[in-house]
Every structure is written in C-alpha cells, then in structure tokens.
TORKOLDREN-582225 format. One record per residue (C-alpha): x, z, y; residue in three letters. Coordinates in pm, whole numbers. Layout:
! residues N
X|Z|Y|ala
...
//
This chain:
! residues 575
0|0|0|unk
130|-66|332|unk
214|169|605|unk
12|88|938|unk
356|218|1111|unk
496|-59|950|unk
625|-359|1149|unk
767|-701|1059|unk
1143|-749|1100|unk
1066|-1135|1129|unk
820|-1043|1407|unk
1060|-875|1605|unk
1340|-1113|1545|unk
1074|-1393|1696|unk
985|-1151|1980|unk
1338|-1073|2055|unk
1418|-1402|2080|unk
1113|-1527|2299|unk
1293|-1172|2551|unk
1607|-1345|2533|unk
1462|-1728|2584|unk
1286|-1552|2897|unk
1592|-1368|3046|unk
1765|-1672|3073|unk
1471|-1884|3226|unk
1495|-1543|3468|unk
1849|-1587|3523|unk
1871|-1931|3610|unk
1484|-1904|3819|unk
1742|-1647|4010|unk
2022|-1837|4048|unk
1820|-2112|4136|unk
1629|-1901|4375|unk
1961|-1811|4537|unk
2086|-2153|4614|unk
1767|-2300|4736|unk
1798|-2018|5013|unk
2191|-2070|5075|unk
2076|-2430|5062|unk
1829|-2357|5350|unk
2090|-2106|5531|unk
2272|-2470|5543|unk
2017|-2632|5610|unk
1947|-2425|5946|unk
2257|-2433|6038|unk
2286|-2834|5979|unk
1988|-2845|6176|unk
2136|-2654|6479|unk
2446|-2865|6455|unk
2225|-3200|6479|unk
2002|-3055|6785|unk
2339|-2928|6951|unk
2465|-3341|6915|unk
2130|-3481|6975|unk
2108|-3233|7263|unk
2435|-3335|7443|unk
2347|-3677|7420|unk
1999|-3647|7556|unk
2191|-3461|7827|unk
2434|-3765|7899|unk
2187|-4004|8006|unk
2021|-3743|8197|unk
2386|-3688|8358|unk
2428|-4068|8393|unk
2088|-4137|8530|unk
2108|-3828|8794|unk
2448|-3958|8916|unk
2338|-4289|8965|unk
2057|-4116|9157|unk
2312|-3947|9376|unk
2495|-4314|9443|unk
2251|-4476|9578|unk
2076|-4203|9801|unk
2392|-4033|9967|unk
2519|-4158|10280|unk
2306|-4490|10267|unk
2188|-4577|10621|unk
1978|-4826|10453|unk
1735|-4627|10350|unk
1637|-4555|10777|unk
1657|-4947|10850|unk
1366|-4974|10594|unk
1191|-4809|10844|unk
1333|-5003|11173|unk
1045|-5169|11361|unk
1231|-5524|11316|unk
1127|-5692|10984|unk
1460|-5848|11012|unk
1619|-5579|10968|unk
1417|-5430|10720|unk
1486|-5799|10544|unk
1858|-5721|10555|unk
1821|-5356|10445|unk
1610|-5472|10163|unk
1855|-5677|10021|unk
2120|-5451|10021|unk
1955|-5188|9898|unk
1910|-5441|9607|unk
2214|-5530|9551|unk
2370|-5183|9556|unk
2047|-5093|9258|unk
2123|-5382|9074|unk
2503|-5313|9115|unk
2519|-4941|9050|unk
2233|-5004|8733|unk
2405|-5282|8552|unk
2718|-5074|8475|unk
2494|-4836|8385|unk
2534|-4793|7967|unk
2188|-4623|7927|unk
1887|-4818|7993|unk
1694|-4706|8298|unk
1480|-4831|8550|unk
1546|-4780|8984|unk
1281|-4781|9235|unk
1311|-4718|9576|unk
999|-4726|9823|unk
899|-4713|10183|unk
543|-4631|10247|unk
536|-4699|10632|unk
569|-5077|10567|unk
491|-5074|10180|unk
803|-5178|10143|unk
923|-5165|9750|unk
1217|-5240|9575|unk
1318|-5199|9162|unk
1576|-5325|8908|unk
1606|-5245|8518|unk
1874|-5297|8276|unk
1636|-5311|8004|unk
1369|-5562|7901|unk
1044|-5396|8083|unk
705|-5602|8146|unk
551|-5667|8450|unk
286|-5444|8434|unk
474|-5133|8295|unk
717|-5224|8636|unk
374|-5284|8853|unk
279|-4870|8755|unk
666|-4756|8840|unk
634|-4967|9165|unk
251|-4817|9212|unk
363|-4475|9134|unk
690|-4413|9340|unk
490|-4547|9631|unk
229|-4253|9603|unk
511|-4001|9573|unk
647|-4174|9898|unk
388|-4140|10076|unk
321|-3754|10051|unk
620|-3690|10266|unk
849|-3487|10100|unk
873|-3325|9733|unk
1053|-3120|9546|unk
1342|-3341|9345|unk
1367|-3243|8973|unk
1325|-3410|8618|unk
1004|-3448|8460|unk
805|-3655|8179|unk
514|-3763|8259|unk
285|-4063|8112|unk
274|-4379|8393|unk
54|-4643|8267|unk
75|-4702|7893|unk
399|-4517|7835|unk
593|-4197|7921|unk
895|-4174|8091|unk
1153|-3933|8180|unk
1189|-3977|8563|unk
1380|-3800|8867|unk
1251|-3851|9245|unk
1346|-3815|9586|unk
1121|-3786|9870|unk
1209|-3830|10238|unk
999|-3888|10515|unk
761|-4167|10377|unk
1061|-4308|10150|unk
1114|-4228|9790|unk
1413|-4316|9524|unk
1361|-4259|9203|unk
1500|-4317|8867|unk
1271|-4387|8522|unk
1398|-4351|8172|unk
1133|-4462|7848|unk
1064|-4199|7635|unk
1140|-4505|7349|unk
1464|-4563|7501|unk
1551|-4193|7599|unk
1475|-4035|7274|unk
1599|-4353|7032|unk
1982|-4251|6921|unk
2193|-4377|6651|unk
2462|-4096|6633|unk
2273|-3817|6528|unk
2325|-3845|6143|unk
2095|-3809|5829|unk
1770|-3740|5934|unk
1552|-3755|5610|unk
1283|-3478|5573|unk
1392|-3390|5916|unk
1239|-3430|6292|unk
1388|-3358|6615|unk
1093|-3231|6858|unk
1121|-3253|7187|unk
864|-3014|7370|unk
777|-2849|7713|unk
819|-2463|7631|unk
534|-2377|7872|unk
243|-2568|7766|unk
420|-2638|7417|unk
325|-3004|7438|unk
507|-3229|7242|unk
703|-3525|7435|unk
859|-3727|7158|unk
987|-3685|6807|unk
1292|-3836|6689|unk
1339|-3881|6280|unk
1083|-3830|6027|unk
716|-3777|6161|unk
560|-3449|6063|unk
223|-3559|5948|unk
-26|-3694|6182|unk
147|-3504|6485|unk
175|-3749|6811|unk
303|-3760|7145|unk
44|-3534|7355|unk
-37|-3264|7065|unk
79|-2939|7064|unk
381|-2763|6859|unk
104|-2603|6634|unk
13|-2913|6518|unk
290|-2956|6330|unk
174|-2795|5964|unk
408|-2995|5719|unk
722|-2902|5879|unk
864|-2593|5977|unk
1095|-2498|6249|unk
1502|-2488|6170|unk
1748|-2281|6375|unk
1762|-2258|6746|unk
1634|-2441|7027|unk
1851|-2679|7238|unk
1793|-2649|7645|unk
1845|-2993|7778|unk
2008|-3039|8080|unk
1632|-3136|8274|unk
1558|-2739|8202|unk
1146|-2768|8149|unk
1224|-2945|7819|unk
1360|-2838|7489|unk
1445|-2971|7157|unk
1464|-2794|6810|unk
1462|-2933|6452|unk
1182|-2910|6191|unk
1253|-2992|5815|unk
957|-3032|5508|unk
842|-2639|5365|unk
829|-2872|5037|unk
1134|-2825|4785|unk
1369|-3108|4775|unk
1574|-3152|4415|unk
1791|-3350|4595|unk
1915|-3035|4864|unk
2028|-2894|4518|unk
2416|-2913|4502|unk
2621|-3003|4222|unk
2669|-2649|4081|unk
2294|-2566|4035|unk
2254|-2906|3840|unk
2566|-2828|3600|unk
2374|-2393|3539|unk
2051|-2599|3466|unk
2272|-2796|3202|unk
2432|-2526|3100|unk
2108|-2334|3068|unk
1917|-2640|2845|unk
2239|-2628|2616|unk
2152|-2245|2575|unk
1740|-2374|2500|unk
1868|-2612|2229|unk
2104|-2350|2118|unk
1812|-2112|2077|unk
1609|-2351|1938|unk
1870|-2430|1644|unk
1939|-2060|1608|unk
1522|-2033|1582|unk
1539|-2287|1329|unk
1910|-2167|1130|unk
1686|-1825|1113|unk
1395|-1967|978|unk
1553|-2160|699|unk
1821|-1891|566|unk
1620|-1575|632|unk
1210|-1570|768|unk
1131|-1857|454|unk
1342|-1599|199|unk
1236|-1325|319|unk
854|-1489|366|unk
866|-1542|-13|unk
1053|-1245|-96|unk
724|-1051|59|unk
458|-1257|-84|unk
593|-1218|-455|unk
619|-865|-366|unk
256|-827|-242|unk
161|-1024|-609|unk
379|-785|-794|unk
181|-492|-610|unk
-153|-641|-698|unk
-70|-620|-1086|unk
103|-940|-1181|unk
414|-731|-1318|unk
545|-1015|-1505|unk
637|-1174|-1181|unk
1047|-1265|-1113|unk
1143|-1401|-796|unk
1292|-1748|-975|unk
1412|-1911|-608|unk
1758|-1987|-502|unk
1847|-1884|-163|unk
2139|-2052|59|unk
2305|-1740|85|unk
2465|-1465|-153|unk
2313|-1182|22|unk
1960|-1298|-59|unk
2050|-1425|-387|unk
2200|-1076|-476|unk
1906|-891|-337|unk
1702|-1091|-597|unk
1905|-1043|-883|unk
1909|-697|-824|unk
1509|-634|-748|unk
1440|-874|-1115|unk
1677|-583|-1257|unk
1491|-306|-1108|unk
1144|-511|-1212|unk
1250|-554|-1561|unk
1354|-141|-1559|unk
1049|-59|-1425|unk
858|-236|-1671|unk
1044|-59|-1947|unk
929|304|-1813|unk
581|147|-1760|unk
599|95|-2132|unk
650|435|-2239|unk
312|490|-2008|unk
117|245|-2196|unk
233|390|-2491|unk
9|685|-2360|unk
-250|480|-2302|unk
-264|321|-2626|unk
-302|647|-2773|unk
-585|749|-2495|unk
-736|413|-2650|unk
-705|535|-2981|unk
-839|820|-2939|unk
-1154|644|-2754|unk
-1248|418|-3004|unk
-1237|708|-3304|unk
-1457|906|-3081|unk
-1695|588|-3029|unk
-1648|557|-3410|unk
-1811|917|-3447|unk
-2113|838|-3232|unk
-2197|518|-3428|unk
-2203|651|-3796|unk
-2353|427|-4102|unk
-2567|776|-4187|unk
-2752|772|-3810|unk
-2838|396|-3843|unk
-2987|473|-4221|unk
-3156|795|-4096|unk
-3295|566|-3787|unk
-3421|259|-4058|unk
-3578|570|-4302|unk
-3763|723|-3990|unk
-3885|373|-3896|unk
-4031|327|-4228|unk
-4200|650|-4312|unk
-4385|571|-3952|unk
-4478|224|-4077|unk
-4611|347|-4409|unk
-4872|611|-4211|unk
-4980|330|-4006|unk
-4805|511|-3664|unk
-4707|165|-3438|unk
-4686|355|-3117|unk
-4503|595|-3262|unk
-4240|343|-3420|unk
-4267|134|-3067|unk
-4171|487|-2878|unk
-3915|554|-3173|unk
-3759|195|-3154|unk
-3762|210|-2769|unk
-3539|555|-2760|unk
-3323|421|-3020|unk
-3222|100|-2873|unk
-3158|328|-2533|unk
-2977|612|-2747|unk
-2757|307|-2879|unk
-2695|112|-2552|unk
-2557|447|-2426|unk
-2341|527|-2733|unk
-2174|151|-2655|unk
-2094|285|-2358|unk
-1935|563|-2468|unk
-1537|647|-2421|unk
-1312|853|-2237|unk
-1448|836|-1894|unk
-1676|1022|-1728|unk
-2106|1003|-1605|unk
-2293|1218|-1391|unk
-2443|1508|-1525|unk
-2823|1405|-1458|unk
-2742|1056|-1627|unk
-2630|1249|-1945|unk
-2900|1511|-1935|unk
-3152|1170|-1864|unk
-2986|1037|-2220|unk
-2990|1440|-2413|unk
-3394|1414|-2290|unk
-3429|1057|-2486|unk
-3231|1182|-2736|unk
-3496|1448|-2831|unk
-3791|1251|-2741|unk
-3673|1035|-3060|unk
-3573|1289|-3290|unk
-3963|1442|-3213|unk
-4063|1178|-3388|unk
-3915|1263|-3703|unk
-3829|1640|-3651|unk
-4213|1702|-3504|unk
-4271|2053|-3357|unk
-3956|2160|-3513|unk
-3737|2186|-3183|unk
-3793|2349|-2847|unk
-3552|2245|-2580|unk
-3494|2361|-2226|unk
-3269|2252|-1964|unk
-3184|2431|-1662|unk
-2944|2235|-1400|unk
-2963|2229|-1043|unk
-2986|1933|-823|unk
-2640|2046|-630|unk
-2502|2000|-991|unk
-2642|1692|-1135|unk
-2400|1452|-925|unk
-2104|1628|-1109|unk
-1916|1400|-1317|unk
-1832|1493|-1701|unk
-1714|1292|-2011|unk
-1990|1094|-2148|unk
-2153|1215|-2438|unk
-2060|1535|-2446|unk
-2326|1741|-2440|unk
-2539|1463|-2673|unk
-2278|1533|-2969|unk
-2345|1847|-2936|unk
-2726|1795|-2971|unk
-2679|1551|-3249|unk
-2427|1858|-3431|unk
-2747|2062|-3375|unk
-3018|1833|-3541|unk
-2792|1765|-3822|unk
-2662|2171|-3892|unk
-2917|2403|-3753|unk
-3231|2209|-3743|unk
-3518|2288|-4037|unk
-3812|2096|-4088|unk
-3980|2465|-4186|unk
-3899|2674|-3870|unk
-3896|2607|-3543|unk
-3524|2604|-3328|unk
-3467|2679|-2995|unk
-3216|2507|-2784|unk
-3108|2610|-2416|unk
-2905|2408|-2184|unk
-2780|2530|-1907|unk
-2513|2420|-1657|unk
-2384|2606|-1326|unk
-2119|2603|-1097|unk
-1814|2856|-1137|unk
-1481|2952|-1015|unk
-1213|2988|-1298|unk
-823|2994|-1261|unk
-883|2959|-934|unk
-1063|2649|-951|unk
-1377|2530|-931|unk
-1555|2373|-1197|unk
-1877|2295|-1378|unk
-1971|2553|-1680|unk
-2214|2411|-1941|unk
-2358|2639|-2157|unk
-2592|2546|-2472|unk
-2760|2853|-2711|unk
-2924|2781|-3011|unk
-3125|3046|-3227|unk
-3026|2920|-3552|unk
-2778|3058|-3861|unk
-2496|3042|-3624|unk
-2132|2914|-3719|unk
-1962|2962|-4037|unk
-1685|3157|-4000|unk
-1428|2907|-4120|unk
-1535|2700|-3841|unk
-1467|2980|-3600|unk
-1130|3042|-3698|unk
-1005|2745|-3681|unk
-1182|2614|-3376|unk
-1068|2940|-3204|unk
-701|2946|-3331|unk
-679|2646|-3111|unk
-693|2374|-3385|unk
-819|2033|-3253|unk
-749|1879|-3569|unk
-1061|1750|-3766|unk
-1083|1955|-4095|unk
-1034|1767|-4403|unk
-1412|1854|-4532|unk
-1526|1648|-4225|unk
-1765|1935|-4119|unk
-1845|1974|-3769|unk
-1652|1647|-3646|unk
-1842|1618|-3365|unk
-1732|1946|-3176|unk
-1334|1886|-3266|unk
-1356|1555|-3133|unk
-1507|1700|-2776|unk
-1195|1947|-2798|unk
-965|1679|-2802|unk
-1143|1455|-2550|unk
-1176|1756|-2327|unk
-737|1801|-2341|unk
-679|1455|-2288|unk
-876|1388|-1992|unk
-797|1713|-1844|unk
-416|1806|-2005|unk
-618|2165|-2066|unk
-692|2316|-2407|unk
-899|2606|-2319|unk
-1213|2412|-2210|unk
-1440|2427|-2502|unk
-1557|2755|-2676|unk
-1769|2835|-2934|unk
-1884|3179|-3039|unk
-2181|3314|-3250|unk
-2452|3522|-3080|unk
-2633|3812|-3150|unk
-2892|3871|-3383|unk
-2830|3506|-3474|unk
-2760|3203|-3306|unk
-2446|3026|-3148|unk
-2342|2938|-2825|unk
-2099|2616|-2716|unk
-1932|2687|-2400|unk
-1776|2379|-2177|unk
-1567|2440|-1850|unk
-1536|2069|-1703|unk
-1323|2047|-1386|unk
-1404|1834|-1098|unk
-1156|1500|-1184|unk
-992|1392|-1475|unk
-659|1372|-1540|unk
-692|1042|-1761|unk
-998|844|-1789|unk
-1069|487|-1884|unk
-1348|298|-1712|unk
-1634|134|-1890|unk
-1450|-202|-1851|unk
-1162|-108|-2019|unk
-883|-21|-1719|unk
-677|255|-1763|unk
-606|469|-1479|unk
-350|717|-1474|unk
-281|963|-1164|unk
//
C-alpha cells in the first residue's frame, strides 16, 4: 500500500528541471532587461548629442541670417533716401539697396529671403537665394509692409505662418521702413549632418504655448506642424532640451516607447545564444533522463505495483542501458525468488488450514444423515403426510446448502441461530414432541461473527446422543457478552437435560486432547476444538462439563476476530 507522504522521485526530477529551465529564462529576461535600459541610457545620451549638433546648426543660419541683417541696415543712408520727396532719388536708392540685398544674399550659404519696405511711398524691395514662387514672395512683400507701417517694433526672431507656409523671420522697424529677413521652416529645419535618425524625431517647439514648429526625422504618428507637444503619444521624450540661439524656441529629441531588436548590441545576441544552447542542452538532458532512468524506473514501478496486487510469479525480465539498474534488478528477482520461498513455508500452513476444512466439511456431510434424511422422507410418504415431506424436503435442502458452505471462516451469530432454528424445525418432523428448544441472544449480540456451524454440530451431537423418541429433552441456548483474559468476547452456552457425558469423553476432552478418539464417538465436538485453536491459536475455548442432577453443558468463548480464516470462495487470509 502506498504512503500518501509519498512522492515521485521522477516528479521532482521533472519539476526541478522545469525551476532550473525557468531560472535561466529569469536570468537572461534580467540580463536582457539590463541592456535594453543601458541601451536607452545610450540612447538618451545619443539623443542629446544629436540635438546639441542639430542645435548648433539651427543656430548657424540663425547667426548667418542675423548678420546679414546687421549688413545691410547699419550705416546705410539709403534706407532715408527711400523716403526723399524726389522719386529720383528714391529710384537711385532703390537700386542700390538692391544691389547691396542681392550682393550681401548671394554669398549667403543658407537659403533665405530679404525684404526691405517703405510704407510712406509703398516702396518694396526683396531678393532670395532660393527658388520661392511669386505668391509665397507677394505675402513676404505684403507682410513686411504692414510691419512697416506701424512705426516701430521690437526686433527679435520669431516663426510665424505667412501665407501657405511658416517661416523663421527677423525684422526691423524704423519710422515707416522695415528690413527684414525670412527663412522656410522646409529650408531651416531640412539638414543633412545630423546622423541616423531612424525611430527618432527632432521637435522643434515654443516652450510657452508648447506648439510644435517643425519636426525633423521620423514623424511621431499623426502629429503636425500647429499641434501641441502632447500630441505626440508614440514617441517619448530623450534627454535634454537644446535652447536655440532665437531664445522662444527649443528643440529636444523623441525616440519610439516600442522595443527595437535591432538597439540590442552584439553581447545580448551571443547570452541569448548562449542561453538556447543551455534550452537544447536541457532538452537532451530531459530526454538522456527519460531513456536511462524515468522509462526503468517507470517499469521498475509498474511490475512492482503487479507484484503487490498478487502476481508473485512476476520477474522484471528487461535489460536496462546501465549496470546500476541492471543490478538493482538482479538483486530485487533474488529477493522475489527468497520471498517466495518463506511464502511457501506459509502456504504450507494453509494447506493444512485446508485440510483441516475439508475433514470438518467431511463431518457435516455424513452417508448416515443423507440415509436418515431418505428413511424420514419415506416413512412420511407411506402415512400419506405431503406437507409434511414438502416442509421436511424444504429444511433439508436449506440445512444442506448451508453445510456446503461450511469451512473455517466465520457467520454472524443470528445467521447461524436462523440455520440451528431450521435445523430443528426438520428434525420435528421425525423426532415429534420429543425436543424443546430455547434460545436466548440479544440483538447487540447477533452481529457477532463465529465459525460457521458451530453451534449446529453441536445440535446435531445432541439429536444423535441424548435425544429419545420416549422422553422429552430440553435444550437451552444461550449466548452473552463477557470479559475474559482481559478480552472481550462472545460466551455461548448450550444445557441439555439428558444422561450427560460419559466420563471417558470428559477426560479426554478435558485433558486437552483434540485428537478424535479411535471409537469415532463424539466427532463432532473434537472437531469444533480443533477449529476453535486454529482460527484463534487458543486451546482453552471449548468446555464441556456435566450438570447436576443430570444433564451437560458445552461451553464456547469465541473472540471478536480470527486469527486464520478462509473465505467462502476459497482465499486464505493470514494476519
């Protein structure tokens, strides 16, 4: 029987190496874990190395375009001759003004746009170094006029949207004149020194109203010029922000929140190989285990579990890859095949218990009761009794299917007082008004087990010693509970008030004989003696004593469970 604190080795084996299979997915999720965030640490400061380039060179043009600004406003007296009252010498002034824009603007390396206005005479003047159409130059033209003709204003960089596009644009104002310088958003933001810019934007941004000016590199999502920095939901900001030189505008990186495989360096690739080599390690250590010891061991346990069920005959007859199983079987056929040697000095017991069983059967099914039973049957037939011979032949044939039964194991006491009743009932028949019986058990009693048959043979002793078809006998049965060595058992008592038993009986029934005697007399009660000490390794169970003025008394002590008994279908069991 198993243990329910028992647990499988091949269990824990699996389990320990589904813990170990684990740890390592831990240790490289870790280590994996780890470089992703050194990998972002790097990517920050990447990030804060492009803005810091990107950011300078945003700041050149600026630097370019404000000192070009500076040329062409200091110390030129033609800006006042746009303002003279002779149009020939606003003519002249016009032209030199011009000259000096177109000058000063194609050595210019970044592309910008000049404008210069006067808005006493609506006189305007422009030049570009980069291709620009009519009607974007018709809103520069439009818009440096109205700035011209408020007067005066305050002189610092700005973005702003002018027509269809957005520029980056510095102005002067001076009494009714204006010079001002315009640089595209396209053109001011587009940059081909910056580096690698994949899964990466450069935002540039007003830090006030957090509106977003441009974006240079990858587009976050649906985010466009005129939304706000909360907008952006795909990306994620990256390091610090840059403060360009035009201070009411800032730049700062944003990469993808996504993970990248490809931001994974060389190192984490070669732990992940290292890590599926361990997998396929694990796997062929799963499967080395399950071929040289879970399948050996597997059968080693099921021919174990057949051995425990009864098939004793069993020998483990497989050979294992490896010595230490093959020894282990070798030595547990030994131990089998010694085991069955002690098991048959047990049977040897049991054959005898057998023995014994079938000579008492023997003694229950006699040639004499069979002839008495045919005689009784035909002495009713002669005086014409058919119920009685139908009630006669119905007792008998249940007298006789209980006598089959009969061996060394045990009934309940109410199922053999149930056959003792039948018992009479037939022998009333032929023994009519010559026995009075009374039986007095009980019911806490009657579920107590005893040997079969027991108290019938003695019955059947009395009917064939003390009964007299002249007098009249008297037979008490009686059974109670007692305590005796200690122990408690069931006593059954049964009086008769007959002759009583012969002395030689006595003597040698008391003298603790269980040996039948050779005159065959009183079989019946030896063979209860000897039932009673096999099933119950005691000899002082059965008693028998004479009574006064006449009479005898049969005394049985039956303890709760047998030592030995066999079962009605012919198992042996032996505690």
């Amino acid at each position: 029987m198993r243990i329910k604190s028992e647990s499988s080795v091949i269990r824990k084996t699996i389990i320990f190496i589904v813990i170990q299979s684990i740890l390592i997915a831990a240790v490289f999720g870790v280590y994996v874990n780890n470089s992703y965030r050194n990998i972002r640490s790097s990517q920050v400061s990447s990030a804060e190395n492009l803005v810091e380039v990107y950011g300078r060179e945003l700041d050149n043009k600026i630097q370019y375009a404000d000192m070009l600004l500076e040329q062409m406003i200091y110390k030129n007296d033609n800006y006042s001759m746009l303002k003279s009252g002779k149009e020939s010498d606003r003519y002249y002034a016009s032209v030199r003004l011009k000259e000096m824009m177109e000058e000063a603007v194609s050595a210019n390396q970044n592309k910008v746009t000049f404008v210069i206005a006067e808005s006493t005479y609506n006189t305007c003047l422009d030049y570009s170094n980069t291709t620009i159409s009519y009607k974007d130059r018709d809103y520069l033209r439009s818009f440096t006029m109205e700035k011209a003709s408020l007067g005066r204003a305050k002189a610092d960089w700005k973005i702003e949207k002018i027509g269809d596009a957005s520029y980056l644009y510095k102005i002067y104002v001076w009494q009714n004149e204006a010079a001002a310088v315009y640089i595209s958003m396209k053109s001011f933001l587009g940059t081909g020194n910056t580096g690698d810019l994949s899964e990466m934007a450069l935002v540039l941004y007003e830090p006030e109203s957090k509106v977003i000016w441009g974006i240079f590199g990858e587009k976050p999502g649906d985010v466009k010029e005129g939304d706000k920095l909360v907008d952006i939901t795909e990306f994620a900001p990256r390091g610090k922000e840059y403060v360009l030189g035009a201070e009411n505008y800032r730049i700062r990186a944003y990469a993808k929140e996504t993970f990248s495989f490809k931001f994974l360096q060389l190192d984490v690739w070669a732990m992940l190989a290292i890590i599926l080599i361990l997998f396929a390690y694990t796997m062929f250590m799963i499967r080395h285990l399950r071929k040289s010891i879970i399948r050996p061991v597997g059968k080693l346990q099921r021919d174990m579990e057949k051995i425990q069920l009864g098939d004793y005959e069993l020998r483990i007859s497989d050979e294992f890859g490896s010595k230490e199983f093959n020894l282990l079987k070798n030595t547990f056929n030994k131990l089998m095949d010694e085991i069955m040697g002690l098991k048959i000095k047990s049977y040897e017991k049991q054959i005898t218990l057998q023995e014994t069983e079938l000579k008492a059967v023997k003694l229950q099914i006699r040639p004499h009761f069979f002839l008495n039973a045919m005689t009784t049957i035909s002495s009713l037939s002669q005086q014409g009794k058919n119920e009685e011979i139908r009630r006669y032949i119905d007792s008998l044939s249940k007298n006789i299917r209980y006598m089959f039964r009969s061996g060394l194991h045990t009934v309940t006491l109410d199922e053999e007082i149930r056959h003792v009743e039948n018992y009479f009932e037939m022998q009333e028949l032929k023994y009519p008004g010559c026995v009075f019986f009374y039986i007095d058990a009980a019911d806490d009693v009657r579920d107590w087990n005893i040997p079969q048959m027991l108290i019938h043979t003695v019955i059947e002793n009395e009917y064939k010693y003390a009964v007299d078809i002249n007098s009249m006998l008297t037979i008490l049965i009686k059974a109670e509970p007692v305590k005796r060595d200690n122990e408690e058992m069931l006593r059954i008592e049964i009086e008769d008030d007959g002759s009583g038993y012969p002395e030689n009986i006595l003597d040698d029934f008391n003298n603790g004989s269980s040996t039948t005697p050779k005159d065959g007399s009183r079989v019946g009660l030896f063979s209860i003696k000897r039932i009673l000490e096999i099933m119950y390794e005691r000899n002082d169970l059965f008693e028998i004593s004479n009574i006064e003025p006449h009479g005898c008394k049969n005394t049985m002590y039956i303890p709760k469970t047998p030592k030995h008994e066999v079962d009605e279908h012919s198992k042996i069991n032996i505690d």
